[in-house]
Phi, psi and omega in degrees: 000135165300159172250131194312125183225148190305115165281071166317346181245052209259337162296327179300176168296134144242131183271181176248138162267139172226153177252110146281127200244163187243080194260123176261145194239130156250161218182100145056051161066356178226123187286117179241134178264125170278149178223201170190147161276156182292122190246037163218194194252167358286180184065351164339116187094101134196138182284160185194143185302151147328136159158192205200137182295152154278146183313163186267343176254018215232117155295151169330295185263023193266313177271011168282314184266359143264029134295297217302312194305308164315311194274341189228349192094348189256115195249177199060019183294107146337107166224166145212178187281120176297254180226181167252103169285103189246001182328129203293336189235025162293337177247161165258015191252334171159159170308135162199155190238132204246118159264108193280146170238164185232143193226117200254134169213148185292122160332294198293326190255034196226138216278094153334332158268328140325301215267313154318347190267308181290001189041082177219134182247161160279091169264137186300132228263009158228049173238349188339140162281172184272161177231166179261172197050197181269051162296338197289315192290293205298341021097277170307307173333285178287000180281325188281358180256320195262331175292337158298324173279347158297315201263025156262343204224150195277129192238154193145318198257000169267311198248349185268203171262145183315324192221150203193164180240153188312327192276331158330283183300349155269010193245351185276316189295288173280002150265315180313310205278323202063012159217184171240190220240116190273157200296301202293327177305301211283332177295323168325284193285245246305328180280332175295352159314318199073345200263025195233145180247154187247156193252179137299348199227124209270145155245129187261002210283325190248035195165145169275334154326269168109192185227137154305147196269156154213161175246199187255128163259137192255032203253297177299306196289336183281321192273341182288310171311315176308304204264357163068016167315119169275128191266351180328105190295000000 
């Protein structure tokens, strides 16, 4: 329970705060945004990014991470903060002002039957349906942020599966990116990291050869983080 408090401002306007989340997924080589239709008005039916007014005793991010938790099941998820949308006449519904976070997750681990209970899909993130408000801007915004945070930081251990093959990860890169990538450089650069372990163990699903597997070391990849390293392929 919160604790009750003197509204010194009770003369003022009051707006709404909304946590809107930008949840990114990988999937079968393609970067996917989850999304739901809207069930209340305005715009009710009109597809729309996740999210929630925040509570009035609730921090930003305690509700980014029960939107995120309601919706996939999942706790500890990775965000951070896109931007903030206060345009006065961004909602028809009322003044409100939206702090969006954008959120990276393993596709493979987010509790499937929530997201289905919430009638919410993974849509392929240049297959996108309109969204509604300016959800369409917040989308673009956080994509251009996380591709910017690609080329200082190794991206990757939020969206792959723990053990993954170099062309996986290069198959993450050029969806974030939207183009490709040539194979012998881009392996070049990733392994002159060091953040990467090499495994005993092969994925065979696309070859009898197969490819080797590696996780992330994390130790190496936490200092990597750190050090603001340009990762540009």
């Amino acid at each position: 329970m919160g604790t009750q408090q003197i509204d010194y401002y009770s003369s003022q306007d009051k707006m709404y705060v909304a946590a809107d989340c930008i949840v990114f997924g990988f999937d079968e080589d393609e970067l996917k945004l989850l999304i739901f239709k809207r069930r209340v008005e305005p715009d009710k039916g009109n597809w729309s990014l996740i999210g929630s007014f925040v509570k009035i005793d609730e921090d930003v991010d305690d509700a980014t991470r029960r939107v995120l938790k309601e919706i996939t099941g999942l706790d500890n998820v990775y965000f951070e903060q896109s931007y903030t949308y206060g345009n006065a006449n961004r909602d028809k519904g009322y003044r409100c002002i939206s702090i969006a976070k954008y959120a990276l997750i393993r596709i493979e681990e987010y509790d499937k039957n929530l997201v289905e209970k919430h009638g919410a899909y993974w849509y392929k993130i240049n297959e996108l349906p309109k969204l509604t408000l300016d959800h369409d801007k917040m989308v673009i915004d956080a994509l251009n942020k996380l591709r910017r945070k690609a080329r200082y930081q190794p991206i990757g251990f939020e969206l792959l599966p723990e053990k993954f093959t170099i062309p996986q990860l290069q198959s993450l890169y050029e969806a974030i990116y939207q183009r490709k990538f040539d194979s012998r450089n881009f392996r070049k650069k990733v392994l002159s990291l060091k953040v990467l372990e090499k495994l005993d163990e092969k994925d065979k699903s696309n070859s009898k050869r197969g490819a080797f597997l590696y996780k992330f070391n994390n130790k190496n990849y936490e200092r990597l983080l750190n050090s603001g390293y340009n990762f540009e392929i």
